[in-house]
N, C-alpha and C positions, 0 to 999 in steps of 0.2 A: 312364424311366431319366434321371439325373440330367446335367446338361449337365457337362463335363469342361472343366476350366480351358480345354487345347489346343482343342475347341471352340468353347467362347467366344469365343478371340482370331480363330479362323479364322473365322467368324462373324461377328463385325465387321468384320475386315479385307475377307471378302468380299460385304457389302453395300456397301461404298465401294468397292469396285472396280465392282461390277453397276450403281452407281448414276452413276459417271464420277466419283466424287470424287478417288478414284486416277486416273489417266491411265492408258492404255498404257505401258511402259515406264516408268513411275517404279519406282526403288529400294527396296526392304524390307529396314532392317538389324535384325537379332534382337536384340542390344544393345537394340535403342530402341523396338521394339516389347515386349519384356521389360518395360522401363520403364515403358511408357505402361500396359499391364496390371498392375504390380504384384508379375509373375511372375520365376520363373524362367527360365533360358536353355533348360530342357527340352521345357517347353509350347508356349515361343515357334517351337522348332524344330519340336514335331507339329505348332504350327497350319501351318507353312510347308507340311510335307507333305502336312497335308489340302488346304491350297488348290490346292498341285502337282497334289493326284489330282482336283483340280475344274478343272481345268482354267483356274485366273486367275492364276496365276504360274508363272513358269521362271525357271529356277536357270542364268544365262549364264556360261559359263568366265570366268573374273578377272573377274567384273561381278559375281558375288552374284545374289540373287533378286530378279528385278523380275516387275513386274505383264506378263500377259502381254498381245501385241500383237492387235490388230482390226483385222487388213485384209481383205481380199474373201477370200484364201485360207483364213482361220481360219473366217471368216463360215460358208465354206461346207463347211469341214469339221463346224464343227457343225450345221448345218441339215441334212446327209447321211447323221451318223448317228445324229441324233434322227429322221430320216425312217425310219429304218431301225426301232431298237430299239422308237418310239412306236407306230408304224404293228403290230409282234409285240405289244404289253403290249395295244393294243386287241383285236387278232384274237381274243388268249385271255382279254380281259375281257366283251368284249361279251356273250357269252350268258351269262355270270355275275348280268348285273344285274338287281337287284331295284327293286322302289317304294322304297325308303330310299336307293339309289345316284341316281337319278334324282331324289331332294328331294333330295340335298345339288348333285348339276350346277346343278338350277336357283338354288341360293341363290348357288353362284356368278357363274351368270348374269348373275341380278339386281342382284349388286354390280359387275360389269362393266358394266352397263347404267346403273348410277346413279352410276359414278365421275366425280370432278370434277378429279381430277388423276393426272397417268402412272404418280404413287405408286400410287393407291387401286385402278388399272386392270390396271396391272402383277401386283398381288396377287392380285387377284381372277381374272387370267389365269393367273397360275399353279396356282390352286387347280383352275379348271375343268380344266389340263389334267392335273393330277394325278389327279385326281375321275373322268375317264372309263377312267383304265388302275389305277385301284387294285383293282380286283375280281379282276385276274389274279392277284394271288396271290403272286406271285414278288418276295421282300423284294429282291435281289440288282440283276435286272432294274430296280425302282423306285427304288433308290438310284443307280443307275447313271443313269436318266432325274430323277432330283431336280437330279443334276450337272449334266446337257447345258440342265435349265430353267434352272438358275442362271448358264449361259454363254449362254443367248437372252433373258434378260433383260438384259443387259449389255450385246448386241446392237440391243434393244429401245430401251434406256436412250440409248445412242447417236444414233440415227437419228432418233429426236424430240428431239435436243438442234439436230438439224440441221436439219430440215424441218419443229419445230413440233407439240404432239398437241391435237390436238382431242375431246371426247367422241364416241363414235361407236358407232353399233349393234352386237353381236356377230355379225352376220351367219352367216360361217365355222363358229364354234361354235352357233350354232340348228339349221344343215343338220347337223351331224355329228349332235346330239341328236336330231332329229327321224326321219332314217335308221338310228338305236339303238333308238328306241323302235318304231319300226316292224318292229324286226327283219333291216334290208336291210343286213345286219352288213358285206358286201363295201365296200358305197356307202357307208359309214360311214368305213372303213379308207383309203377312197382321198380321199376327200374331207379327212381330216386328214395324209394325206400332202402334198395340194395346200395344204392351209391351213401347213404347216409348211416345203414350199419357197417360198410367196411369201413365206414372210420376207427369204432371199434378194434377191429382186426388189424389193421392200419398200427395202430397207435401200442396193444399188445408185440408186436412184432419189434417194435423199436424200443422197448421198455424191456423185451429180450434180448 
């Protein structure tokens, strides 16, 4: 399906948020995001919506719509209930998976393993973690977990602005795959619930 103007702009807007280009709390006026796209004041207000229901902006009484805030309490709002919803999209993907689901994990892997910057790593992280709950089936549930990726990327994006990214092993994601492929679907499910609250921990450390 074809990308929709109000897409687009939500889209853009919210890779410059994910990426820290937007700050916290800066300003989004429709006027001038209208302009910058070329659009009308229609689109510019879906995009606002869509990014409201992605959780990268709030709409502040007499302030308008700014970028939303990153502090420990948000941090851990989303890490709680992607822990939550990620942890159900595995339980019902897991025995789904085929040899075809397991060559596209590893290709993600692999591009997590050969990235050479936060960009190329970040991508590829998202893909793997897409990759092991898509077999569940549930458009609803997946969209739902597209949004909480796109808010732990953002997360992501932050905390190695602060303490630094270096290339480094997939560790996290080999044990989850190697417990999938084995079938030990429980020890799969816990193990990316623990890989998905140390981000938390992850992100407190660097903020110290």
């Amino acid at each position: 399906m074809a990308e929709t103007v109000a897409e687009r702009i939500a889209n853009v807007i919210g890779e410059r948020i994910v990426s820290g280009e937007l700050a916290p709390g800066t300003p989004l006026r429709q006027d001038h995001v209208a302009e910058e796209f070329d659009a009308s004041h229609v689109p510019a207000r879906e995009a606002f919506q869509l990014l409201r229901s992605r959780g990268l902006v709030v709409n502040v009484p007499r302030r308008g719509v700014r970028v939303s805030p990153l502090d420990p309490a948000s941090v851990q709002e989303v890490v709680e209930i992607r822990a939550a919803l990620e942890t159900l999209a595995l339980t019902l993907a897991a025995p789904r998976m085929n040899a075809a689901c397991f060559d596209r994990i590893e290709r993600a892997l692999l591009a997590g393993d050969q990235a050479q910057s936060i960009v190329d790593w970040e991508r590829a992280n998202r893909a793997f973690h897409r990759e092991i709950v898509s077999p569940c089936k549930m458009p609803r549930l997946l969209s739902m977990l597209d949004d909480l990726q796109l808010a732990n990327s953002r997360i992501i994006f932050s905390a190695t602005r602060s303490a630094g990214w270096k290339p480094g092993s997939s560790l996290a994601h080999r044990q989850i795959v190697n417990a999938l492929r084995k079938r030990e679907f429980e020890r799969a499910v816990s193990l990316l619930r623990a890989h998905i609250r140390n981000l938390e921990r992850t992100t407190g450390e660097a903020a110290g």
